[in-house]
PAROBA-305191 format. One line per 8 residues: number of its first residue (from 0); their letters; for each residue x, y, z of N, C-alpha, C, O, CB. Coordinates in steps of 0.001 Angstrom, whole numbers, plus 500000, padded with zeros to 6 digits. Glycine has a CB too. Layout:
N
NUM = A = X,Y,Z,X,Y,Z,X,Y,Z,X,Y,Z,X,Y,Z; ...
END
This chain:
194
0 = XXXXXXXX = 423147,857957,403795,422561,858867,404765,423114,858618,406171,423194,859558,406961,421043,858725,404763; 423519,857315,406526,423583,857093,408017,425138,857617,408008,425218,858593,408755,423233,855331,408648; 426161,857354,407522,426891,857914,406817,427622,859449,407065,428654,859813,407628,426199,857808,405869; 426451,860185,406287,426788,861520,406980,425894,862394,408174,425890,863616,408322,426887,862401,405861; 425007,861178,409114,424461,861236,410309,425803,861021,411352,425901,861637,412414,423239,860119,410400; 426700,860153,410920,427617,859238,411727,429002,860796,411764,429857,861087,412600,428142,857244,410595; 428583,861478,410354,429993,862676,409993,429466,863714,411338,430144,863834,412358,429920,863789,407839; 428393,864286,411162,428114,864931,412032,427966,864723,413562,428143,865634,414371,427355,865235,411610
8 = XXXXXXXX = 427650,863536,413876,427577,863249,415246,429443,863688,415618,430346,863074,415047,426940,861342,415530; 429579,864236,416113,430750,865169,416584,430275,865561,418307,429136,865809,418704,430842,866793,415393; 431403,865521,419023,431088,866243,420604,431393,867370,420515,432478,867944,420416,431819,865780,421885; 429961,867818,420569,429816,869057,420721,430009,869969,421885,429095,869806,422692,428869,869153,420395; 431064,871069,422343,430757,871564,423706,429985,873322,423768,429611,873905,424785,432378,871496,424540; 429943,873749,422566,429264,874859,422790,428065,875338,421705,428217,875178,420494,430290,875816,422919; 426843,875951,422293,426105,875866,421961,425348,877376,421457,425697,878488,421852,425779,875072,422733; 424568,877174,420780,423650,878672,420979,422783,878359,422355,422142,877311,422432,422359,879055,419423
16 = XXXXXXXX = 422792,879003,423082,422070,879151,424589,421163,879556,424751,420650,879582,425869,422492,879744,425450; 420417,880203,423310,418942,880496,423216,418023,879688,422725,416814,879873,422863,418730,881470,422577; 418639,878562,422006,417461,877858,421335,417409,876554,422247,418239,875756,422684,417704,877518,419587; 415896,876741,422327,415198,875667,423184,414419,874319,422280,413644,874196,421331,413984,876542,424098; 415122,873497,423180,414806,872309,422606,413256,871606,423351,413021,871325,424526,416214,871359,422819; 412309,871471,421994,410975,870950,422502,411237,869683,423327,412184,868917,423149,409951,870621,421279; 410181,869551,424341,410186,868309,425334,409904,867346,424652,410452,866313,425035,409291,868285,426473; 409156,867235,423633,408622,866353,422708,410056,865582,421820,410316,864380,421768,407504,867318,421685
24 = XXXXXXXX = 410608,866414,421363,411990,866217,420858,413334,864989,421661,414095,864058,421398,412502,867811,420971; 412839,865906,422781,413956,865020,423831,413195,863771,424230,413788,862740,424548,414442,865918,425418; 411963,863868,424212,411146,862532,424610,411326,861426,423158,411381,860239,423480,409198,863020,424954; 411386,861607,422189,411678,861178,420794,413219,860663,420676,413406,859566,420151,411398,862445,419767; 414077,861250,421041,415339,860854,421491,415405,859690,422719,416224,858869,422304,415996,862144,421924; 415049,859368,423680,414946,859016,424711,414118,857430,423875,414402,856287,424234,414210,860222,425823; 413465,857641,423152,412435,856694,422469,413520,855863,421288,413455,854679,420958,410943,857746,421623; 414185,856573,420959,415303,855730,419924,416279,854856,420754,416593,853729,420374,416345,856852,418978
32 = XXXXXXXX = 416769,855433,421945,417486,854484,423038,416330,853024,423539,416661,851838,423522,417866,855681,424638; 415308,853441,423847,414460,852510,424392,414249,850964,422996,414051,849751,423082,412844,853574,424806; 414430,851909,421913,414189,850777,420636,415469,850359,420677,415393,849409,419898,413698,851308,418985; 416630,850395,421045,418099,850309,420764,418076,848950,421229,417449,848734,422266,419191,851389,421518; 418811,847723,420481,419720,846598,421599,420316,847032,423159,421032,847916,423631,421219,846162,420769; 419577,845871,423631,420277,845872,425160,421400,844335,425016,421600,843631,424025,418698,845644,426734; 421827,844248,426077,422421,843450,426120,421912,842404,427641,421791,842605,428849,423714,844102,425920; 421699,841020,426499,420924,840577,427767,419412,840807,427293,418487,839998,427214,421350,841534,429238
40 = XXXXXXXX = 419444,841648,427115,417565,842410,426681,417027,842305,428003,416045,841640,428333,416228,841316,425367; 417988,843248,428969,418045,843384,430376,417029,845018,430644,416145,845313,431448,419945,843419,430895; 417763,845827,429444,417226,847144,429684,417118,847857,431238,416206,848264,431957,415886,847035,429120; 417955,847802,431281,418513,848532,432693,418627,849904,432502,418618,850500,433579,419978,848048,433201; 418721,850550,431632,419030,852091,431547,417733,852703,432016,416774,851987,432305,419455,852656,429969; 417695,853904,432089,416191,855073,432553,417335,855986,432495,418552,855911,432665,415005,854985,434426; 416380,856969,432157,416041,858675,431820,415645,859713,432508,414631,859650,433203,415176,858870,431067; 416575,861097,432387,416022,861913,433016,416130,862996,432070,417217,863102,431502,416496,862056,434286
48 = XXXXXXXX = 415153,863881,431768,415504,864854,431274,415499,866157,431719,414610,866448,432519,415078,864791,430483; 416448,867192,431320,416583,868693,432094,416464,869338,431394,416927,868884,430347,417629,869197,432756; 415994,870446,431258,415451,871028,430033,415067,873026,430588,414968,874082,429962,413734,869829,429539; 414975,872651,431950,414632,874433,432264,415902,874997,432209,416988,874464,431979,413911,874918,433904; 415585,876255,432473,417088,877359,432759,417510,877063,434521,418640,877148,435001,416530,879619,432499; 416768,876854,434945,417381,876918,436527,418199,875633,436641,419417,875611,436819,416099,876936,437854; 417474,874655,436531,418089,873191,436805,419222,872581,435476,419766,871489,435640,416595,872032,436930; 419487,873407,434193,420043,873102,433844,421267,874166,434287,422215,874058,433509,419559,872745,432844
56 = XXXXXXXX = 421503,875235,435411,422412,875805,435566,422975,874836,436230,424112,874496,435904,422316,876955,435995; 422153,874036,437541,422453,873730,438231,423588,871857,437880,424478,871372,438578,421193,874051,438939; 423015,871368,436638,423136,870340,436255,424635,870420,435819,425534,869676,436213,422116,870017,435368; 424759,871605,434808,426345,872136,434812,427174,872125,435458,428243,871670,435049,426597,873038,434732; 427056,872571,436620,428080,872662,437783,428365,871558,437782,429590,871670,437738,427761,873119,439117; 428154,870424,437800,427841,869190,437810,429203,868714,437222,430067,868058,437805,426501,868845,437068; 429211,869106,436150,429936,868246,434586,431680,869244,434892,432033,870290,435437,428648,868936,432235; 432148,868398,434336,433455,868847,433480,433760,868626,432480,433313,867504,432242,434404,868614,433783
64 = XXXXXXXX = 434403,869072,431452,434024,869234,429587,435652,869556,429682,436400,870263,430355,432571,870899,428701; 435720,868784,428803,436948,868697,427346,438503,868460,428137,439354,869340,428262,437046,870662,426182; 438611,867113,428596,439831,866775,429345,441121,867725,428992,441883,868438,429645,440171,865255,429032; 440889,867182,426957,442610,868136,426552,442565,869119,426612,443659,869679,426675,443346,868197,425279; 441459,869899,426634,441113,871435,426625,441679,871917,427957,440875,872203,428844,439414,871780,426504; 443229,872056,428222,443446,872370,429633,442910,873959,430015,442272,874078,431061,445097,872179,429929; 443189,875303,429089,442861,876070,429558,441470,876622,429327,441192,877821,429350,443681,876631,429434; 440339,875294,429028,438775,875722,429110,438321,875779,429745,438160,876241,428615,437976,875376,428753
72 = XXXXXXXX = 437573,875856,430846,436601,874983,431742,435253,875052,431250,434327,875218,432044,436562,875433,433241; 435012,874913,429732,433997,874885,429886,433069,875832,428841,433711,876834,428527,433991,875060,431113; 432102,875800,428389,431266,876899,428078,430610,877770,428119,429585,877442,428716,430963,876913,427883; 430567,879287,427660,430514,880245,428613,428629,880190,429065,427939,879188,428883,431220,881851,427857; 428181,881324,429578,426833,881015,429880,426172,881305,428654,425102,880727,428470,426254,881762,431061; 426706,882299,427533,425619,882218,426616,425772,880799,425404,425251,880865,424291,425619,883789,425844; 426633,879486,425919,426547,878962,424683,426967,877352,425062,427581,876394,424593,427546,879817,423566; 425965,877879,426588,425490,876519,427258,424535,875450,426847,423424,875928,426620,424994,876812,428321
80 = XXXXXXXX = 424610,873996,426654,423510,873237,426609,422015,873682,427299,421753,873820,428494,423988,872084,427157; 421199,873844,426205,420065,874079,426532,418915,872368,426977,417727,872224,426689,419656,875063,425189; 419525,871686,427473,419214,870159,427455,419978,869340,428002,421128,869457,427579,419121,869644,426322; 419778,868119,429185,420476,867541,428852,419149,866100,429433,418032,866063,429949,422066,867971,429383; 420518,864821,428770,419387,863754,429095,420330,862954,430167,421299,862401,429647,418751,862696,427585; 420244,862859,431081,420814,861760,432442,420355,860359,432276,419278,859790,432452,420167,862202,434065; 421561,859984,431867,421578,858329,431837,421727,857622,432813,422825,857731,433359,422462,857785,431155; 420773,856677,433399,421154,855865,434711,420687,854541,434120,419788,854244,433333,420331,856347,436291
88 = XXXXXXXX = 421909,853633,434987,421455,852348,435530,420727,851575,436575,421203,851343,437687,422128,851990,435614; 419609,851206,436188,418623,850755,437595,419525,849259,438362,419208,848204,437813,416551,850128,436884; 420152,849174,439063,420757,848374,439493,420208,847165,440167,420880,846235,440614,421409,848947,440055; 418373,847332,440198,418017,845824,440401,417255,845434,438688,416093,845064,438526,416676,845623,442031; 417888,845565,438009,417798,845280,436447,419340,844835,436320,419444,844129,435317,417296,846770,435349; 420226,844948,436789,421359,844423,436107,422310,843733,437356,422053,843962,438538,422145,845699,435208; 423324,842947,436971,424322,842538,438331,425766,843694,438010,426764,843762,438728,424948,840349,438261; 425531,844452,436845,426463,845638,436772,426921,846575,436000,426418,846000,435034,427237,845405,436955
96 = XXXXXXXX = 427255,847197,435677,426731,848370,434970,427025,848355,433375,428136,848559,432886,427372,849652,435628; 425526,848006,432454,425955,847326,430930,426437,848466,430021,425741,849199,429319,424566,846526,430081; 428151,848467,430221,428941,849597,428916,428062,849332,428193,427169,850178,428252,430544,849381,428109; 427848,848434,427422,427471,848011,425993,426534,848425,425728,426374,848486,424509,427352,846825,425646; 425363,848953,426585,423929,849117,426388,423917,850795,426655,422972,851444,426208,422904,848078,427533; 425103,851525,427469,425303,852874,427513,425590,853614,426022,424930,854486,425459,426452,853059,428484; 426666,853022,425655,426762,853176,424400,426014,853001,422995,426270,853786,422082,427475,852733,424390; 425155,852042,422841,424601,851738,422190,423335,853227,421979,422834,853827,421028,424369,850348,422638
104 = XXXXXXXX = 423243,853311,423900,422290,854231,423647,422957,855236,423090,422852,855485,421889,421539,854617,424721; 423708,855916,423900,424285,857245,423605,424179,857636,421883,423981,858667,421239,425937,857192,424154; 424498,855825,421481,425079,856391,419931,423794,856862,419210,423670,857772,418390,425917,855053,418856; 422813,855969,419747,421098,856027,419044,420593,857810,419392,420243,858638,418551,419653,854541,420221; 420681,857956,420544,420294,859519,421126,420742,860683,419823,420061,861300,419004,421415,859920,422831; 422645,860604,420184,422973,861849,419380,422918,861754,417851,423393,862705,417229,424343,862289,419728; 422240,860416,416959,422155,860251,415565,421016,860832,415722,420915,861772,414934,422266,858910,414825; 420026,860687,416445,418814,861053,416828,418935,862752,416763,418105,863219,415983,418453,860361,418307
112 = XXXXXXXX = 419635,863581,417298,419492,864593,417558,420586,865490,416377,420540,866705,416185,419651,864616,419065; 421423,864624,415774,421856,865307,414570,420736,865458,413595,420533,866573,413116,422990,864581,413929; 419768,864142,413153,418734,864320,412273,417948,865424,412933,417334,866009,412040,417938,863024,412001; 417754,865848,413860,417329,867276,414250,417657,868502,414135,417098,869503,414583,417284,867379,415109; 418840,868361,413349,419990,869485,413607,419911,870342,414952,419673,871514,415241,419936,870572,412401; 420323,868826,415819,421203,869284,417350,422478,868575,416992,422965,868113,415960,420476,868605,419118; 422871,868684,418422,424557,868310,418697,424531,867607,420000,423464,867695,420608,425700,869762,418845; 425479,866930,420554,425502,866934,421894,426849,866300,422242,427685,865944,421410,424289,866233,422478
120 = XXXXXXXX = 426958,866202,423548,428220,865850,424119,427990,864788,425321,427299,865011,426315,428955,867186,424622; 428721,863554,425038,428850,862628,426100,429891,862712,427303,431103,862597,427126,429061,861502,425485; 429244,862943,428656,430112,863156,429832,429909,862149,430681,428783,861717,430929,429920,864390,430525; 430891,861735,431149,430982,860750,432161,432224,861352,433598,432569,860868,434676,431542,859209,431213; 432565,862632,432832,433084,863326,434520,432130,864303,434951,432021,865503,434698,434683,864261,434564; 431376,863413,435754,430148,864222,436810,430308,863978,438061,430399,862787,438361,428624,863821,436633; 430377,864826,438974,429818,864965,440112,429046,864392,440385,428170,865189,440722,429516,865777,440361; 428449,862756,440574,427498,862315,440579,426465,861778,441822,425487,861052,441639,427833,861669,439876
128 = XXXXXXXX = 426823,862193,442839,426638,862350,444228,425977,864074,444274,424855,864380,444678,428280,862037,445118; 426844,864850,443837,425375,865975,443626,424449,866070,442561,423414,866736,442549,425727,867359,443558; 424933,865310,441618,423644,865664,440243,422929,864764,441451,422486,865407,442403,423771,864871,437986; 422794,863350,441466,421576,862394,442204,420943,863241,443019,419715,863296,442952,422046,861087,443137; 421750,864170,444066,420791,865385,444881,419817,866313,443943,418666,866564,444300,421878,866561,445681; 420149,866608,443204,420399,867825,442193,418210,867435,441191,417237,868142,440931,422665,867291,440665; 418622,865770,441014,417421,865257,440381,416402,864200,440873,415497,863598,440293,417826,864817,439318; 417004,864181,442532,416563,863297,442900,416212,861540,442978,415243,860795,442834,416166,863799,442795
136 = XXXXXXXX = 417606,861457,443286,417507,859655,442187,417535,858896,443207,418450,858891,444030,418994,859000,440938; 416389,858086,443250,416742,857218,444641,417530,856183,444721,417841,855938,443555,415716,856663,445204; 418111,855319,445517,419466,854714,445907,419516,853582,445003,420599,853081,444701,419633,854258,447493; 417935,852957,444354,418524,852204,443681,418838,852410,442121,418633,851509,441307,417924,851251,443935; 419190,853277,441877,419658,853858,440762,421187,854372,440826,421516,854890,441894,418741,854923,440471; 422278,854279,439683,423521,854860,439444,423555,855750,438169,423267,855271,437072,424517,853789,439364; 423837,856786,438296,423942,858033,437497,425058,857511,436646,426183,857684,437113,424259,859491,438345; 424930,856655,435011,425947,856538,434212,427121,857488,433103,428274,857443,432674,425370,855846,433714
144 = XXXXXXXX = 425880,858312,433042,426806,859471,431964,425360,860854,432024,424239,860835,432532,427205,858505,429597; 426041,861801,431320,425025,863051,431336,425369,863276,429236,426366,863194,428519,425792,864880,432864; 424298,863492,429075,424636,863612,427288,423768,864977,427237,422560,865183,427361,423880,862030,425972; 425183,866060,426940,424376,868064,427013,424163,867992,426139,425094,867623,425423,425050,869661,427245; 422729,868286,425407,422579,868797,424014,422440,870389,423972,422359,871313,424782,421289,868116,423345; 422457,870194,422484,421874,871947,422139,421762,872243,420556,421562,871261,419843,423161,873297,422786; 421844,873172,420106,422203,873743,418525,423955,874083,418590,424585,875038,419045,421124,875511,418102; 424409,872693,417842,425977,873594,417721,426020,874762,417502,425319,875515,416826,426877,873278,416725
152 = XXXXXXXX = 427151,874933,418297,427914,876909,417582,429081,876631,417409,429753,877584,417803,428033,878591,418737; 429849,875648,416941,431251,875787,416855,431149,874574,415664,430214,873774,415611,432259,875544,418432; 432521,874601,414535,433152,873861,413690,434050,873076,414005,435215,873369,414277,433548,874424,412940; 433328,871531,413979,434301,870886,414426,434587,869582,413339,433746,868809,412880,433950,870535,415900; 436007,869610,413102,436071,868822,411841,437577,868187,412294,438539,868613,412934,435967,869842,410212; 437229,866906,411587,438107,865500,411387,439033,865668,410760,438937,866276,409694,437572,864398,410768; 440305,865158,411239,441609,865398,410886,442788,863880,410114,443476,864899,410061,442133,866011,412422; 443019,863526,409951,443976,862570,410098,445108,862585,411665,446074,863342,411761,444782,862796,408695
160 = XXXXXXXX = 444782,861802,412512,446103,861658,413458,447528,861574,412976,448059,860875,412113,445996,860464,414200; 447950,862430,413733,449552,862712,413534,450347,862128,414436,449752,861957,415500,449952,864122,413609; 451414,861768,414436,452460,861235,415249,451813,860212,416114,452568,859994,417061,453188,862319,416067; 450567,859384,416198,450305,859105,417446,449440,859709,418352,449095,859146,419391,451210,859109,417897; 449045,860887,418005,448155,862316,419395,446727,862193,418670,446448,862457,417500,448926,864727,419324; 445953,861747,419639,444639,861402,419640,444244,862503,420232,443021,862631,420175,444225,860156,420243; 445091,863815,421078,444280,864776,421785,443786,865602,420194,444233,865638,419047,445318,865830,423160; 442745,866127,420854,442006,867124,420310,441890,868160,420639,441713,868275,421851,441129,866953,420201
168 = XXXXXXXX = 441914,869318,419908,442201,870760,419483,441387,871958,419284,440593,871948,418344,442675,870696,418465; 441469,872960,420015,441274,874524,418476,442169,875181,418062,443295,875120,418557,440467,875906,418715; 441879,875905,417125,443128,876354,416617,442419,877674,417232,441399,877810,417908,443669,876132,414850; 443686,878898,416556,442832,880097,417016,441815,881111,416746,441596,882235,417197,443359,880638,417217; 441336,880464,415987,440084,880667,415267,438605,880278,416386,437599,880978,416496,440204,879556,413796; 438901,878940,417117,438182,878456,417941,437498,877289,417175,436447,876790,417576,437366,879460,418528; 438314,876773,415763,437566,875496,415038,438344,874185,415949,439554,874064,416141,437952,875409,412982; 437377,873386,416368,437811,871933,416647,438357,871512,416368,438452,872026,415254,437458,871176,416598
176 = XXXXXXXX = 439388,870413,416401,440075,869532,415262,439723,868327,415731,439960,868301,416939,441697,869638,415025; 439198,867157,415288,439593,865472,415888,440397,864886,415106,440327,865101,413896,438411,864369,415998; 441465,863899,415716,442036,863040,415010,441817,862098,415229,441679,861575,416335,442975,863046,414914; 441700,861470,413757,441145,860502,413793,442292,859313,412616,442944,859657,411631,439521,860951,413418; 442127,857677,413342,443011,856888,412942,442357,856660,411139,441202,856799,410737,443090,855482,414108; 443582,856283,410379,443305,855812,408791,442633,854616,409021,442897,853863,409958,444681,855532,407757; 441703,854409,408122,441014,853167,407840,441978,852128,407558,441518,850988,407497,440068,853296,406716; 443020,852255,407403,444366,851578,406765,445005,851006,408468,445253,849804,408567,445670,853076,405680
184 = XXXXXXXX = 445162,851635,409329,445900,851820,410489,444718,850892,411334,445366,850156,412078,446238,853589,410962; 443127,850608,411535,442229,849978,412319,441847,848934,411550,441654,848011,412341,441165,850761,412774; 441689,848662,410744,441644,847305,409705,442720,846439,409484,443789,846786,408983,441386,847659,408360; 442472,845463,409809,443516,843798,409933,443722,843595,408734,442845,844206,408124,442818,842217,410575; 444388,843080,408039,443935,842276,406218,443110,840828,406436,443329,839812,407097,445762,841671,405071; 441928,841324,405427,440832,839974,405517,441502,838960,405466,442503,838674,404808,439754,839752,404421; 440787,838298,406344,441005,836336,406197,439579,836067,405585,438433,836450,405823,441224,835166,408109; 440280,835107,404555,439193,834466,403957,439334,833036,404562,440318,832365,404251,439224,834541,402332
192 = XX = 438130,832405,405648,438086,831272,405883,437736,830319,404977,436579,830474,404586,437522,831215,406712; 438402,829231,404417,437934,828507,403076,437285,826868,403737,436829,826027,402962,439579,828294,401785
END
């Protein structure tokens, strides 16, 4: 099962723009990060969640989506994240900002929100000097990543890497592609310590 939780967790960038995600839902998500390993068992992360139509227009502006995607900017308005959750670091909880515990969450959130049949997408190119305006974050807080959820609308499926090119794709259909390395190519050959 975790398995094909792990197949689906995919970055998602476009969405159906009508379906609204319960607060309860995103608070349940937010609750799987909080159970997650910290590192340190420092727990420095906090939460914000966005969830209306106004402030999540505004939260958008915010973000930039899909580096290789040169001629995207983005998703149109009808098939925008209806959600998103703002990840921060409280900076008198930590001496600096714990990757390990960002991730950990992130990964707990969107397994979280596939068993929902959502999707979402991890951003870390934000504007983060206006989102903090945008949600009000006071100084001792750092805005770490923004994770957009929603109901996928697009097919996005795993490839074998070719030549080396880790970028990612649509074809013209508008299906995703990821490439992804052989289990053969990231695996060492076991040592057996005797």
């Amino acid at each position: 099962m975790i398995k094909d939780l792990v197949l689906k967790n995919r970055s998602y960038r476009r969405f159906y723009g009508d379906y609204k995600i319960e607060l309860q839902v995103l608070e349940d998500l937010i609750e799987l990060a909080r159970l997650s390993p910290s590192g340190r068992n420092l727990q420095p992360l906090k939460y914000v969640i966005v969830n209306d139509e106004d402030t999540n227009a505004k939260v958008f502006s915010t973000l930039a989506w899909a580096g290789y995607l040169k001629d995207w900017d983005g998703p149109e308005l009808s098939e925008r994240p209806t959600a998103y959750i703002v990840m921060m670091v409280d900076k008198n909880l930590t001496a600096g900002t714990p990757a390990i515990d960002e991730g950990i969450a992130c990964q707990s959130i969107l397994l979280g929100a596939v068993e929902n049949g959502l999707g979402g997408c991890i951003i870390q190119s934000v504007k983060r000097v206006e989102l903090a305006g945008i949600i009000k974050l006071p100084e001792s807080f750092e805005i770490a990543l923004v994770i957009a959820l929603g109901k996928p609308k697009e097919d996005v499926r795993i490839i074998e890497i070719q030549e080396d090119d880790v970028k990612y794709y649509r074809d013209e259909n508008g299906v995703h592609y990821v490439p992804k390395r052989s289990i053969d190519e990231i695996m060492f050959e076991n040592v057996n310590i005797k």
